[in-house]
PAVOTOR-607822 format. One record per residue (C-alpha): residue in three letters; x, y negated, z. Coordinates in nm, 3 decimals, padded with zeros to 5 digits. Layout:
# PAVOTOR-607822
(ALA, (X, Y, Z)),
...
# end
This chain:
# PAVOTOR-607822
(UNK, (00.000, 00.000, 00.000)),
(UNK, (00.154, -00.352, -00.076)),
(UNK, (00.162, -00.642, 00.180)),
(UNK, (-00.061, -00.814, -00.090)),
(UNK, (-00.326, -00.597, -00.098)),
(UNK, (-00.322, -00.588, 00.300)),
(UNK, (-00.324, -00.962, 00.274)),
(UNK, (-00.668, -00.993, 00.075)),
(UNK, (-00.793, -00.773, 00.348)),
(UNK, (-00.700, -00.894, 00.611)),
(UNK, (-00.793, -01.255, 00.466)),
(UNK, (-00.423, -01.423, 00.504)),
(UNK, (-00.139, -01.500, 00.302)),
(UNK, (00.117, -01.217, 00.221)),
(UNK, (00.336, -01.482, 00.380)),
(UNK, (00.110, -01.420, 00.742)),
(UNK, (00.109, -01.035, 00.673)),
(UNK, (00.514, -01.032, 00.653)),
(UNK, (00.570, -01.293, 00.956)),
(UNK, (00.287, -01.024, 01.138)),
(UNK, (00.568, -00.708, 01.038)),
(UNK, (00.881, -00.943, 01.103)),
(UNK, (00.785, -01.159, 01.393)),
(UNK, (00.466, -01.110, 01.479)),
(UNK, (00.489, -01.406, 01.791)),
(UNK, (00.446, -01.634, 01.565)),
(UNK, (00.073, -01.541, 01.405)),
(UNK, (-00.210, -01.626, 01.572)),
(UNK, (-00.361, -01.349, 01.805)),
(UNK, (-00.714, -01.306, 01.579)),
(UNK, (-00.530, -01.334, 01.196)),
(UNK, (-00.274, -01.064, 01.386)),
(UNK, (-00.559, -00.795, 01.502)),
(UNK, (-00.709, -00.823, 01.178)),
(UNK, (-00.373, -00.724, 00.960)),
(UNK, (-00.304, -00.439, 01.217)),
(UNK, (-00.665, -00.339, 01.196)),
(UNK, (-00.597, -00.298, 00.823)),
(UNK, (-00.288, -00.116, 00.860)),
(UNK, (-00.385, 00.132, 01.062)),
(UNK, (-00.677, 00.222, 00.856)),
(UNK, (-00.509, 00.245, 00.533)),
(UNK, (-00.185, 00.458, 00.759)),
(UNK, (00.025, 00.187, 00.642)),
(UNK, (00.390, 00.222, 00.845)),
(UNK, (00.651, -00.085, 00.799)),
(UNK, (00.996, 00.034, 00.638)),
(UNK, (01.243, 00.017, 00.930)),
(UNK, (01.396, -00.283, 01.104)),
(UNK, (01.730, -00.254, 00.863)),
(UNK, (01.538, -00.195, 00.552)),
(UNK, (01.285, -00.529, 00.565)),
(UNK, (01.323, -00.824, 00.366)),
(UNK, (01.277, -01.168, 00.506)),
(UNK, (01.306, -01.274, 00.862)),
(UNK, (01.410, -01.049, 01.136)),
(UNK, (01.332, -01.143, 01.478)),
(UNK, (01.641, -01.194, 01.720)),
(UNK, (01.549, -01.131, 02.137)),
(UNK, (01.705, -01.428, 02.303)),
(UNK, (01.966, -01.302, 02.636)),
(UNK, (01.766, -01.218, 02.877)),
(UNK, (01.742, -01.475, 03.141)),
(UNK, (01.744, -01.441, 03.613)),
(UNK, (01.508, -01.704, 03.699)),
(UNK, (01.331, -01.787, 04.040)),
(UNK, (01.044, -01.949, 04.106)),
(UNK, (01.104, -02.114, 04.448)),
(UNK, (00.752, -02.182, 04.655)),
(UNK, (00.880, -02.445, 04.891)),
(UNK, (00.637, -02.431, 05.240)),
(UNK, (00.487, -02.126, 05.206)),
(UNK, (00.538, -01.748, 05.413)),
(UNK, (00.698, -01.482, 05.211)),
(UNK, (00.441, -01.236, 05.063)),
(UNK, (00.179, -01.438, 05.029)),
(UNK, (-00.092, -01.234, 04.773)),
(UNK, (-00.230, -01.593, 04.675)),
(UNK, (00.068, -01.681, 04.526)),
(UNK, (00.090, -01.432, 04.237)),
(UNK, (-00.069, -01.640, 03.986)),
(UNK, (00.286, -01.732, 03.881)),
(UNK, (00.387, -01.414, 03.781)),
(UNK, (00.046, -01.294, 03.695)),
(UNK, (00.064, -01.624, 03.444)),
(UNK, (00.383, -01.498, 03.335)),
(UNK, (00.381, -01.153, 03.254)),
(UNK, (00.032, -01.267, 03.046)),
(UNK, (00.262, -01.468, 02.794)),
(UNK, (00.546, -01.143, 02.762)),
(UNK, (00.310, -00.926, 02.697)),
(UNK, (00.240, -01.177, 02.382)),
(UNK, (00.554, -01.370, 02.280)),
(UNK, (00.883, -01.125, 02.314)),
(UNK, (01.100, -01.428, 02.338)),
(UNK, (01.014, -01.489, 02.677)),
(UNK, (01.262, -01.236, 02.831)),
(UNK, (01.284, -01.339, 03.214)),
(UNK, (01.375, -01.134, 03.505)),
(UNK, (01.164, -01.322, 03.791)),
(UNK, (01.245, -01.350, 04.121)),
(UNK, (00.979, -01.521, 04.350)),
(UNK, (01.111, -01.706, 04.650)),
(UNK, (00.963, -01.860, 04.961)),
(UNK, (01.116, -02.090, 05.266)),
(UNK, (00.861, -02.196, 05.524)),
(UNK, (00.988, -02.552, 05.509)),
(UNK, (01.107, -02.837, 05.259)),
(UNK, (01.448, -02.839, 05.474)),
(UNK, (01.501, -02.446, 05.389)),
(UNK, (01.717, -02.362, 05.126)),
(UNK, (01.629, -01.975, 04.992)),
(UNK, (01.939, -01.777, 05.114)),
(UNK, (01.879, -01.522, 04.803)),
(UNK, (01.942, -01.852, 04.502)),
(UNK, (02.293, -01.764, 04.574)),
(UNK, (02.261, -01.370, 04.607)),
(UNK, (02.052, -01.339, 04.347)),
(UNK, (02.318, -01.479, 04.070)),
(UNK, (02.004, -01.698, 03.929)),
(UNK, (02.030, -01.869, 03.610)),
(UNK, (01.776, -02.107, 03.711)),
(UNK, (01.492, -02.206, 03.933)),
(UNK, (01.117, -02.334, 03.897)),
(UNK, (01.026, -02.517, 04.217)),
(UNK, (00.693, -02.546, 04.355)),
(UNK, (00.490, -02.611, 04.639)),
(UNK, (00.626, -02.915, 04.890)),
(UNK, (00.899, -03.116, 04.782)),
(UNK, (01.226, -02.996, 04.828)),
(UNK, (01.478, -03.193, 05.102)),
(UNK, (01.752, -03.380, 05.009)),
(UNK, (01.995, -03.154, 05.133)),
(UNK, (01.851, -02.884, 04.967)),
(UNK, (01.807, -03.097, 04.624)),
(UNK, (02.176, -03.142, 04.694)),
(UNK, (02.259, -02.771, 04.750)),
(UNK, (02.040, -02.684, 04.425)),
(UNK, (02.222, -02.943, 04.217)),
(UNK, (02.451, -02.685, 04.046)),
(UNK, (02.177, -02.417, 03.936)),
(UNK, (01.918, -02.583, 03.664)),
(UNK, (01.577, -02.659, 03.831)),
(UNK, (01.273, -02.800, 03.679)),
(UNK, (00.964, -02.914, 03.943)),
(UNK, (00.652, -02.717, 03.879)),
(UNK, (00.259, -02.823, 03.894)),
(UNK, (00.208, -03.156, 04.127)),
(UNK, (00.317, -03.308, 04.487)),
(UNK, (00.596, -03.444, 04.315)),
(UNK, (00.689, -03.806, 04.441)),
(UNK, (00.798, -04.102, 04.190)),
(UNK, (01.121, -04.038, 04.344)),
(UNK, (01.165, -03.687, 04.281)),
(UNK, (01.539, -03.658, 04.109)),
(UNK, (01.487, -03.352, 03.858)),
(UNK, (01.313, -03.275, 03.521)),
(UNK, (00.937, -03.163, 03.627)),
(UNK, (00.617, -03.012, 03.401)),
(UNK, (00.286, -03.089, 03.536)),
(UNK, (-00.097, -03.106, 03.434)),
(UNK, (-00.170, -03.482, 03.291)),
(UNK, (-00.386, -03.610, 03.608)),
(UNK, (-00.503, -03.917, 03.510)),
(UNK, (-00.666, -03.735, 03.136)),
(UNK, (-00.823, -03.517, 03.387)),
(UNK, (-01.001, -03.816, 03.637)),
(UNK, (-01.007, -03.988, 03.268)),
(UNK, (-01.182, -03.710, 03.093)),
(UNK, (-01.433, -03.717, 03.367)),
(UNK, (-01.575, -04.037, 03.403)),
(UNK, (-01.601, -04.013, 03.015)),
(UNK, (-01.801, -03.720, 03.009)),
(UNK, (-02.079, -03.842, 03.301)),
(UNK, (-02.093, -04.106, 03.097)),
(UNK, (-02.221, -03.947, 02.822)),
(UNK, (-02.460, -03.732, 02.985)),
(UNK, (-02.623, -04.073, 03.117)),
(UNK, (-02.499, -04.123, 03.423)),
(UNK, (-02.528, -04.519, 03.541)),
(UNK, (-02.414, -04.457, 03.897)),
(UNK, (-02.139, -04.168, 03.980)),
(UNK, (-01.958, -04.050, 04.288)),
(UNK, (-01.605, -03.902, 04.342)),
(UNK, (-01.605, -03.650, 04.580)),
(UNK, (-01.267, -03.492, 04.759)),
(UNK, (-01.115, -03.382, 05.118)),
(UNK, (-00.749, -03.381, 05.087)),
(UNK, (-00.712, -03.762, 04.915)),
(UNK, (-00.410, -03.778, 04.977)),
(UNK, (-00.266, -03.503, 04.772)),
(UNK, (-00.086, -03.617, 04.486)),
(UNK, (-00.309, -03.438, 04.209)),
(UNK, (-00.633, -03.579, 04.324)),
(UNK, (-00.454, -03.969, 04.418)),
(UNK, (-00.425, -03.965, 04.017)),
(UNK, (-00.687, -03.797, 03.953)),
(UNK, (-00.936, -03.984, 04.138)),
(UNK, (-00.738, -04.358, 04.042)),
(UNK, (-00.777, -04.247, 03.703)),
(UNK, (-01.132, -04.184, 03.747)),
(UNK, (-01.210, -04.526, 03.896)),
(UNK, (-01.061, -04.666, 03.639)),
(UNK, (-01.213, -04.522, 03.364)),
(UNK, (-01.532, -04.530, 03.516)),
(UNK, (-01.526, -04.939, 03.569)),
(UNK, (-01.429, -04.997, 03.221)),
(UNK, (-01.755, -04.816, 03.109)),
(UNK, (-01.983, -04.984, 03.335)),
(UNK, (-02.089, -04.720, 03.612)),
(UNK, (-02.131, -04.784, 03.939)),
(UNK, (-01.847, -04.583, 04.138)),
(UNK, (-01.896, -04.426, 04.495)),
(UNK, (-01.590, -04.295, 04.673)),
(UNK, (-01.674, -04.004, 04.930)),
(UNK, (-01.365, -03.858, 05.078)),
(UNK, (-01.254, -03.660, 05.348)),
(UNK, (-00.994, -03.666, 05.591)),
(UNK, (-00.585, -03.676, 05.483)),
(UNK, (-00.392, -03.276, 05.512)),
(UNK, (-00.234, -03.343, 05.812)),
(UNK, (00.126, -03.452, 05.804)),
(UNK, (00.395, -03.206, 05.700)),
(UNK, (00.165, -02.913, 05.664)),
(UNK, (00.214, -02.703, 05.349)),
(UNK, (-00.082, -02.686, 05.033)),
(UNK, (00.046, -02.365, 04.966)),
(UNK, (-00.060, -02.242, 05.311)),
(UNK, (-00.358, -02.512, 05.458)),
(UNK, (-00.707, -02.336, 05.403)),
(UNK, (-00.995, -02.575, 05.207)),
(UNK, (-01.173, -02.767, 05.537)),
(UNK, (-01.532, -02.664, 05.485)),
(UNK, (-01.692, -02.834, 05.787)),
(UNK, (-01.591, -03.149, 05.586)),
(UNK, (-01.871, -03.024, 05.297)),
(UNK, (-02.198, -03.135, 05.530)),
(UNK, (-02.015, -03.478, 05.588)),
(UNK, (-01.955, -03.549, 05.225)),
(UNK, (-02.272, -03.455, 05.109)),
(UNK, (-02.447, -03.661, 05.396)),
(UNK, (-02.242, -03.952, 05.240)),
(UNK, (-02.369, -03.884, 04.908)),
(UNK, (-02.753, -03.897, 04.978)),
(UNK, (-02.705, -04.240, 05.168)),
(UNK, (-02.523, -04.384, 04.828)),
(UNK, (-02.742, -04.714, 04.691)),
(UNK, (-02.735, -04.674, 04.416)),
(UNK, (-02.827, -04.300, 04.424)),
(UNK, (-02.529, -04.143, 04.272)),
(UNK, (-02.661, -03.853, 04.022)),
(UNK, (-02.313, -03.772, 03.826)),
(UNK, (-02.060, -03.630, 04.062)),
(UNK, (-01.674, -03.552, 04.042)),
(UNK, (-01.506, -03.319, 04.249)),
(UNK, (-01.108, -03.336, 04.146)),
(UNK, (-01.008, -03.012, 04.312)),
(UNK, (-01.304, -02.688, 04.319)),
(UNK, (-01.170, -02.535, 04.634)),
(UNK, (-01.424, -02.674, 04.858)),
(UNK, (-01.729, -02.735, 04.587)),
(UNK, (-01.881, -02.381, 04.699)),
(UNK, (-01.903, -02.506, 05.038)),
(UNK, (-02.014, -02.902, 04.907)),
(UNK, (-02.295, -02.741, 04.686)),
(UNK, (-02.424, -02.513, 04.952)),
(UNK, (-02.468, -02.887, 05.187)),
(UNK, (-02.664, -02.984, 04.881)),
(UNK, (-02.886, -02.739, 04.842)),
(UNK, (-02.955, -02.732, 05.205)),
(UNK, (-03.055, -03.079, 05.205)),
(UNK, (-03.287, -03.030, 04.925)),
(UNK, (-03.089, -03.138, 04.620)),
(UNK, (-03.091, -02.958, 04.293)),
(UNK, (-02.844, -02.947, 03.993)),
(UNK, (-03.011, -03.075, 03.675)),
(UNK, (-03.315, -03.274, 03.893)),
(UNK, (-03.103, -03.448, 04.161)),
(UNK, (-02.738, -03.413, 04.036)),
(UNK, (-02.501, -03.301, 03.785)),
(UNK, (-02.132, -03.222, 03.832)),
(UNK, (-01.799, -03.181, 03.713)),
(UNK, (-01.500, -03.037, 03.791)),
(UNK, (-01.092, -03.089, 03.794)),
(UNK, (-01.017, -02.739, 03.829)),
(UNK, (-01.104, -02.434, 03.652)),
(UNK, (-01.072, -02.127, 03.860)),
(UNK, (-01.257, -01.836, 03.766)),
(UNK, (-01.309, -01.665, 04.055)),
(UNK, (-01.424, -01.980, 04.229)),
(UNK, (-01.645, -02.060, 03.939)),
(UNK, (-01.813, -01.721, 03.970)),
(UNK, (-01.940, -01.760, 04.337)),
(UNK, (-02.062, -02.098, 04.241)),
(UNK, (-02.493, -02.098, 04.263)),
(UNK, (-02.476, -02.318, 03.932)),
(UNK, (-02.257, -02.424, 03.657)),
(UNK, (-02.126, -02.680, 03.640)),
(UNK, (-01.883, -02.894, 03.384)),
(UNK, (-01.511, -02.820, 03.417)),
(UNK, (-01.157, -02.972, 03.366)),
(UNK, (-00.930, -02.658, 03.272)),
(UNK, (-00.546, -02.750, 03.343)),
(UNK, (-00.424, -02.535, 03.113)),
(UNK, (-00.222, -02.306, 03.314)),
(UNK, (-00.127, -02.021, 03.065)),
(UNK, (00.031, -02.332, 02.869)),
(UNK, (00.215, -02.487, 03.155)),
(UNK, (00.321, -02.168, 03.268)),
(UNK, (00.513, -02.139, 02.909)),
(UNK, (00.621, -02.507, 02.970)),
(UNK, (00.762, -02.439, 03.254)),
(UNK, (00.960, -02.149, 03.150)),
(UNK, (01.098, -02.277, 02.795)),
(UNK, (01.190, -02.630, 02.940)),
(UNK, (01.339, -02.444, 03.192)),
(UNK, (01.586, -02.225, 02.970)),
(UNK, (01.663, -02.501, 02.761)),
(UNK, (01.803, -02.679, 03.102)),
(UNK, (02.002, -02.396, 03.128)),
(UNK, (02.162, -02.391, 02.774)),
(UNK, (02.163, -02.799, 02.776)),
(UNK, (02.336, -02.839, 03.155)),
(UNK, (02.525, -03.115, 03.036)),
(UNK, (02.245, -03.336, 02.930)),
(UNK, (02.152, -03.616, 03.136)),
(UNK, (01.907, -03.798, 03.255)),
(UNK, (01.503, -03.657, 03.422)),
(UNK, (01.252, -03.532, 03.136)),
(UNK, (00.901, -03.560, 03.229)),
(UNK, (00.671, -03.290, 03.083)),
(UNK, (00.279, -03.341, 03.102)),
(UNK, (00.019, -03.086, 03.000)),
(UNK, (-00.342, -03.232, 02.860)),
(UNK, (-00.641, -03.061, 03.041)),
(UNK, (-00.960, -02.957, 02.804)),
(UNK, (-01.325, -03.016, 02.914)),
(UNK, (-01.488, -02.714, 02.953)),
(UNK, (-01.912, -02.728, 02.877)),
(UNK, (-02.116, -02.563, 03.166)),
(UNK, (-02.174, -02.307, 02.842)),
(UNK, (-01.831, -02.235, 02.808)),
(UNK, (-01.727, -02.232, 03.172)),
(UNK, (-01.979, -01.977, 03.267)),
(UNK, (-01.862, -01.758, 02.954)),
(UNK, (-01.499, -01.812, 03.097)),
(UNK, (-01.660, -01.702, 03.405)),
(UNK, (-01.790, -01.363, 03.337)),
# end
């Protein structure tokens, strides 16, 4: 069988079919099932590796990275989404050849005693920023700051969700659905994700014209870790108290994080309120499992993960063939609005 004739059934180029043989990373996942579909039916078998014309892929040197989780207790089961993410894009995309390690130290002052032992090539850092002493200790191995609670200040290169889009992406989308007067609703303020988030929000919100309430809950207290601090769901019946005394009643809300908006919605429907007759909501997260438990559906704000996971990673191994570059590179990751359709598809 030739690649053309595979090509007019698979409906791609012969160009598509030979990248699918050759390098098969680089064809999109639903053009690639179809050309293996048609393969296998017809018993088609590509000559081998040292026979094929055109490209051939070359494996990059496998890399010994960490991924440092600064404040948090060793073996911690929530913290697998890293390597969960991770092991998602290898199973895909052969270039990403990493040997993980996954390191913890209870506080920012803790330097991980296994970055030396370990004979890492590089190291992902996130959670609570790092020390000084430890940024000073790390200098020599490549490091790139992961996800958010960076400060301004923060020394290294760093790849993060885009924050402000998200509060941005928000106000735009309550706006739409008709919303005059809207309400931001949060505990932790003071965590760096939802301070941009929620300024971004305010923002965007004033220059369309609504009517902005602010109902948030009390600060994380000092020095304790995000990784570790569990979602304060007394502070749900307070918020959504605040929300029914709003004048102008506030009928578009936006929550900037989702781990407390199971608790938040259950105040509401408590009270009496209803999504669709007394409120509609969105969201600046997108976690499924949350999502799932929800008693509605709401609108979401999907970070992205799977793509800042790959962020992450290949800005990270460029660091460590580029050492000698200088200067911090910045890295942000746009968020896409997910429907209360699609969301609850997501969901299932």
């Amino acid at each position: 069988m030739l690649i053309t004739e595979i090509a007019h059934k698979a409906r791609v180029s012969p160009a598509t079919v030979s990248r699918a043989i050759n390098q098969p990373q680089l064809v999109a996942a639903d053009s690639l099932a179809r050309i293996r579909a048609v393969m296998q039916q017809h018993n088609y078998v590509p000559a081998p590796l040292n026979r094929r014309r055109g490209p051939k892929a070359h494996l990059p040197e496998q890399r010994r990275i960490g991924v440092w989780f600064v404040g948090a207790k060793a073996n911690n089961p929530s913290l697998n989404w890293f390597q969960d993410q991770l092991l998602q894009v290898q199973s895909t995309d052969p270039r990403y050849r990493v040997d993980l390690r996954v390191l913890f130290s209870n506080t920012p002052g803790e330097l991980p005693r296994t970055i030396a032992s370990e004979q890492l090539d590089g190291v992902i850092v996130q959670g609570m920023e790092p020390s000084a002493e430890c940024l000073a200790q790390l200098r020599v191995t490549p490091n790139v700051w992961f996800m958010t609670r960076r400060s301004p200040a923060y020394p290294g290169d760093y790849v993060e969700p885009d924050n402000e889009e998200n509060g941005r992406l928000a106000a735009e989308y309550l706006k739409e659905r008709g919303h005059k007067s809207v309400a931001l609703i949060s505990t932790d303020p003071d965590y760096s994700a939802i301070v941009q988030r929620i300024a971004a929000f305010v923002a965007r919100a004033g220059e369309l014209g609504l009517t902005v309430h602010s109902m948030l809950g009390k600060a994380n207290p000092g020095g304790t870790s995000y990784l570790e601090i569990a979602p304060l769901h007394g502070e749900s019946g307070t918020l959504a108290r605040g929300l029914m005394d709003c004048t102008p009643k506030a009928t578009g809300l936006y929550l900037p994080v989702d781990h407390f908006c199971g608790s938040f919605f259950r105040a509401l429907r408590e009270a009496g309120k209803k999504p669709g007759r007394d409120f509609e909501a969105i969201l600046g997260n997108y976690n499924p499992v949350i999502y799932h438990n929800l008693d509605h559906s709401p609108a979401a704000i999907d970070i992205n993960l799977p793509m800042l996971v790959r962020k992450v990673v290949d800005h990270l191994l460029w660091r460590i063939e580029n050492p000698e570059v200088r200067g911090r590179i910045g890295i942000t990751v746009s968020p896409r609005l997910l429907t209360p359709e699609a969301a609850h598809g997501l969901a299932k």
